[in-house]
C-alpha positions as CSV (number, residue, x, y, z in Angstrom):
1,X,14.0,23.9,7.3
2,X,14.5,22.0,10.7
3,X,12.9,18.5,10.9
4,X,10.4,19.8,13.2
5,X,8.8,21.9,10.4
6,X,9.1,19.4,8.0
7,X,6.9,17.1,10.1
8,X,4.7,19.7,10.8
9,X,3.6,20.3,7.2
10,X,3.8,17.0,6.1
11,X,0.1,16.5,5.3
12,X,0.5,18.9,2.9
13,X,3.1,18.0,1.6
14,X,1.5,15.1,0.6
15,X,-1.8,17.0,-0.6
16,X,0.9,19.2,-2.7
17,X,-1.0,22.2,-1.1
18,X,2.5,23.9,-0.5
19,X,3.4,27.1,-1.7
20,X,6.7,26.5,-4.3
21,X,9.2,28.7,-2.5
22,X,8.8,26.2,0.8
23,X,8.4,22.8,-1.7
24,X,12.3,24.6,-3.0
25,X,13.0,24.3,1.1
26,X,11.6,20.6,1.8
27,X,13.6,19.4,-1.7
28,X,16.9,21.1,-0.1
29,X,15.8,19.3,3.0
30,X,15.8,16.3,2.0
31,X,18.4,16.1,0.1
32,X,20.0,16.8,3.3
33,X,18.0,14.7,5.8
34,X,17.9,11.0,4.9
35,X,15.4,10.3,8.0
36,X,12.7,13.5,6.5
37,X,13.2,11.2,3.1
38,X,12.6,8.1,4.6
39,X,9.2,9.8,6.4
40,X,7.9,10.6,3.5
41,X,8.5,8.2,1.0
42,X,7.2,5.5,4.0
43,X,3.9,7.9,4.5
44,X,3.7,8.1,0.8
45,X,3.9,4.4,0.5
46,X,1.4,3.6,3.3
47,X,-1.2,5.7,2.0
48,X,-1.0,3.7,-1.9
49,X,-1.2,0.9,0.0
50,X,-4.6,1.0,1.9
51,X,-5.9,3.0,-0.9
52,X,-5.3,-0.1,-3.2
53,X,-7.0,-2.5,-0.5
54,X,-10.4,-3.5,0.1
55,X,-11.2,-2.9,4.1
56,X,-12.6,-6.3,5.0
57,X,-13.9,-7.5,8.9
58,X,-12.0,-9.0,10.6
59,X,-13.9,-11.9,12.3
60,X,-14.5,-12.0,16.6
61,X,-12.6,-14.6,16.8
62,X,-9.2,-13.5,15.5
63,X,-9.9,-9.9,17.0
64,X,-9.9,-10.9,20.3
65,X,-7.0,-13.0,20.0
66,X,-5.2,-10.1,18.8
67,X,-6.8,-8.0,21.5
68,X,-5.3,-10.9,24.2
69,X,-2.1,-10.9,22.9
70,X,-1.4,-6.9,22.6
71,X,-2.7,-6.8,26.0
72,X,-0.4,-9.3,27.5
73,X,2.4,-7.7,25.7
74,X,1.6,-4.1,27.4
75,X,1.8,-5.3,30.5
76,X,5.4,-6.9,29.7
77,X,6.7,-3.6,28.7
78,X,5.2,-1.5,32.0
C-alpha cells in the first residue's frame, strides 16, 4: 500500500468499513509510514475533539476581525 491509497480510503478507515485483508495492508503500512500514522491518529484526534464540543456563535464582532486579519494575511503571501 502506497501513501496515495492510504489517503484515499481514509474515511473508511475511520468508519472501520474496510474489508480485513486491506485493514492487514494499512497496519503493515503504518508500521512502515510514520507520516500515514501521524494522519490518522491527527484525523482520529480531530474528529473526538469537535464531537466532544458544543458548536457555539461566534459573535460579529470577533468574526470580522478574524475575517480582516486572514484577509490581510492572504494578500501578504500572494
Amino acid at each position: 500500500m502506497t501513501c496515495t491509497e492510504f489517503l484515499q480510503i481514509l474515511d473508511d478507515v475511520l468508519d472501520e468499513s474496510i474489508a480485513v485483508e486491506t485493514r492487514t495492508e494499512i497496519e503493515a503500512h503504518l508500521r512502515k509510514c510514520g507520516h500515514c500514522e501521524v494522519v490518522l491518529n491527527t484525523t482520529r484526534k480531530t474528529i473526538e475533539i469537535f464531537q466532544c464540543h458544543e458548536i457555539y456563535e461566534v459573535p460579529t464582532e470577533v468574526s470580522e476581525r478574524l475575517h480582516v486579519k486572514i484577509m490581510e494575511r492572504c494578500k501578504k503571501v500572494k
